[in-house]
N, C-alpha and C positions, 0 to 999 in steps of 0.2 A: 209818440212825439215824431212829426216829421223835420226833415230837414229846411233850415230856412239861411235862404241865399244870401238876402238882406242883413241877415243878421250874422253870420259868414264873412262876408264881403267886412263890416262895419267892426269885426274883433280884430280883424290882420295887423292893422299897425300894431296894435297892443301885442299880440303873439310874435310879431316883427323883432318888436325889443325883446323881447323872453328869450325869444332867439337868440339875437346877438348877444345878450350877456349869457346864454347857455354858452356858447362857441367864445365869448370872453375867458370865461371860467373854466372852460377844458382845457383851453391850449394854456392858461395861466399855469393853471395845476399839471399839465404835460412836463411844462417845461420843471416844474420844480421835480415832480415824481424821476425828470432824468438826472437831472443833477445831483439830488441829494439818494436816489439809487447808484448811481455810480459812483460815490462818493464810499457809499455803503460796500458795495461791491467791493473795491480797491483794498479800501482797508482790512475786508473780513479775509482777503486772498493774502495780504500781510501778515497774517495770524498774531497781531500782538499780544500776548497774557493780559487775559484783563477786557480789555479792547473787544479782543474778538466774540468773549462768551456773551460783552454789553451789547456787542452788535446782532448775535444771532439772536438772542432774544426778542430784540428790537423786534427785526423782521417775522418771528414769531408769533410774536403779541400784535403786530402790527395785522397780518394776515389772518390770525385767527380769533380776531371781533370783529363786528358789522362797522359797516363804515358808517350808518345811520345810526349806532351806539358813540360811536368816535365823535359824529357831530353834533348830537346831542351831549356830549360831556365838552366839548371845548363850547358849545355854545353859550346851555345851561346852566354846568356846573361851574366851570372856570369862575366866569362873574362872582360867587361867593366869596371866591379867593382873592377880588379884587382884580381879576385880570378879565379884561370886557374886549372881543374883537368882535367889529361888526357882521355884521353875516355874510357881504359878498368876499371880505377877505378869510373868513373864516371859512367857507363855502372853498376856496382855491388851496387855503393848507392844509384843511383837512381829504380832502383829494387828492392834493400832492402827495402829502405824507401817506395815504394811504396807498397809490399806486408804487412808489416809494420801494418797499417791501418786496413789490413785486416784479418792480424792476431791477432790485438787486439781484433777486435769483437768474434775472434772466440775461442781465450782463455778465454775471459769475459763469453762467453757462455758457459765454463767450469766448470769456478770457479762459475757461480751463481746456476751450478747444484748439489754442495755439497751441504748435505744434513747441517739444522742448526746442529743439536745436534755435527757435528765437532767442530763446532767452540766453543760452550760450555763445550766439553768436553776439548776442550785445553785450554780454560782459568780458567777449574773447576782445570786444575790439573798445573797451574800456567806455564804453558809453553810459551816460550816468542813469541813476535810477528814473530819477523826474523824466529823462529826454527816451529813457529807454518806454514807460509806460504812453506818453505823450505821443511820440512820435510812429513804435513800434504793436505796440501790444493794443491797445484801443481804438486805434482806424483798424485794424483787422479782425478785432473783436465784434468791433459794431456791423459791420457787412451782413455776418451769418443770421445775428437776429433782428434785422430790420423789420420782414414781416409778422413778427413775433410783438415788436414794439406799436406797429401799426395795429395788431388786434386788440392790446392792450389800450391806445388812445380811439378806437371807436367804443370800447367800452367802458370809459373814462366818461367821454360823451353822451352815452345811454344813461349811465349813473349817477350824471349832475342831476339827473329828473328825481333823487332820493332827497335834495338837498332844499328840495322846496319848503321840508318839515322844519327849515329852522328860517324859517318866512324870507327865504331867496325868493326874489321874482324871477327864477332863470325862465323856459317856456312853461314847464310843467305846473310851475309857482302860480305867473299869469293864466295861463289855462284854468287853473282851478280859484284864483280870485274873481274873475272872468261868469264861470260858472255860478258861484255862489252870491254874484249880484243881481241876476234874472231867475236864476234855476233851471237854467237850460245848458245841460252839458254834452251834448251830443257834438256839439259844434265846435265847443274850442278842443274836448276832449280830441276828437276826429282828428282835428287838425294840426293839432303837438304832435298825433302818432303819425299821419305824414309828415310833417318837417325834420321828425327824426329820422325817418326810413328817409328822407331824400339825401341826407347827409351817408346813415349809413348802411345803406346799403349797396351804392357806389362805392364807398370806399370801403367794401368786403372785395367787390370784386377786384378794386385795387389792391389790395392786399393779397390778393389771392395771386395776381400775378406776378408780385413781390415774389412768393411762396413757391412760386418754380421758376425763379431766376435765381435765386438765392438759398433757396431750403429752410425748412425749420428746422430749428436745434432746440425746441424746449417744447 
């Protein structure tokens, strides 16, 4: 099979949109994977009875199944139970939730690198818990592992291409319905794996320069 320009040329827009909803659905799922990780973080550093052993778990069970087992049981299964989410939203929580996990450990590796005397000095000067983590503990947490988070959301990015299997058009999706209407894959295949190297492989080296302004801690 050779390469054919015309018909190259003629998939783009279609691969256009697989794009943008690949880069919809990663930064969707980013933003949740940080919120509800640091959510996770906070409270497992709390240690509450109870709490804490339901959270390590979480992140347990979370990290040690396939994210393409996760999204086949919220997609598949769930519906049995009467509970149906469409696939792009499903596609974003099951991402979320799964980078989630991995974000907890890596904000935990944050906050355990404050130094004590913070925490002494905030309770010497009677500063409340909420304003003490808020204000104190969390913007000096996040600094250390910025480049840590960044390598984490370009492989958040590589990883939407798994979620094609629950018939997301993200690029990998279009790519391969693309494919499977002529039987000619050399083309769109091609061209998913560059649109994803133009994304991330710049932003490795961005990252990378993160990586000696700041260090990594994990």
């Amino acid at each position: 099979m050779t390469w054919d320009w015309d018909y190259a040329f003629g998939i783009m827009p279609a691969l256009w949109q697989g794009f943008q909803l690949t880069l919809l659905i990663t930064f969707s799922a980013f933003a949740v994977s940080l919120v509800l990780g640091l959510v996770v973080a906070v409270f497992r550093f709390l240690k509450i009875p109870g709490l804490l052993q339901l959270l390590n778990f979480y992140v347990s069970f979370i990290r040690g199944t396939p994210l393409l087992v996760q999204a086949y049981f919220v997609f598949f299964v769930l519906p049995y139970y009467g509970i149906v989410i469409d696939a792009v939203p499903t596609a974003i929580l099951v991402l979320g939730i799964n980078y989630s996990a991995y974000m907890a450990e890596v904000f935990r590796s944050g906050i355990e690198q404050l130094p004590k005397g913070q925490w002494e000095a905030a309770r010497a000067l009677s500063i409340g818990t909420r304003r003490t983590w808020v204000r104190i503990v969390i913007p000096q947490a996040v600094f250390p592992i910025i480049p840590v988070i960044g390598n984490y959301l370009i492989q958040m990015f590589k990883d939407s291409a798994i979620l094609s299997a629950i018939t997301v058009l993200e690029l990998l999706g279009t790519s391969l319905q693309l494919g499977s209407r002529t039987f000619r894959y050399l083309e769109p295949i091609t061209l998913t794996g560059l649109l994803f190297l133009s994304i991330s492989f710049p932003s490795s080296l961005l990252v990378r320069r993160l990586e000696k302004r700041y260090g990594s801690t994990h």
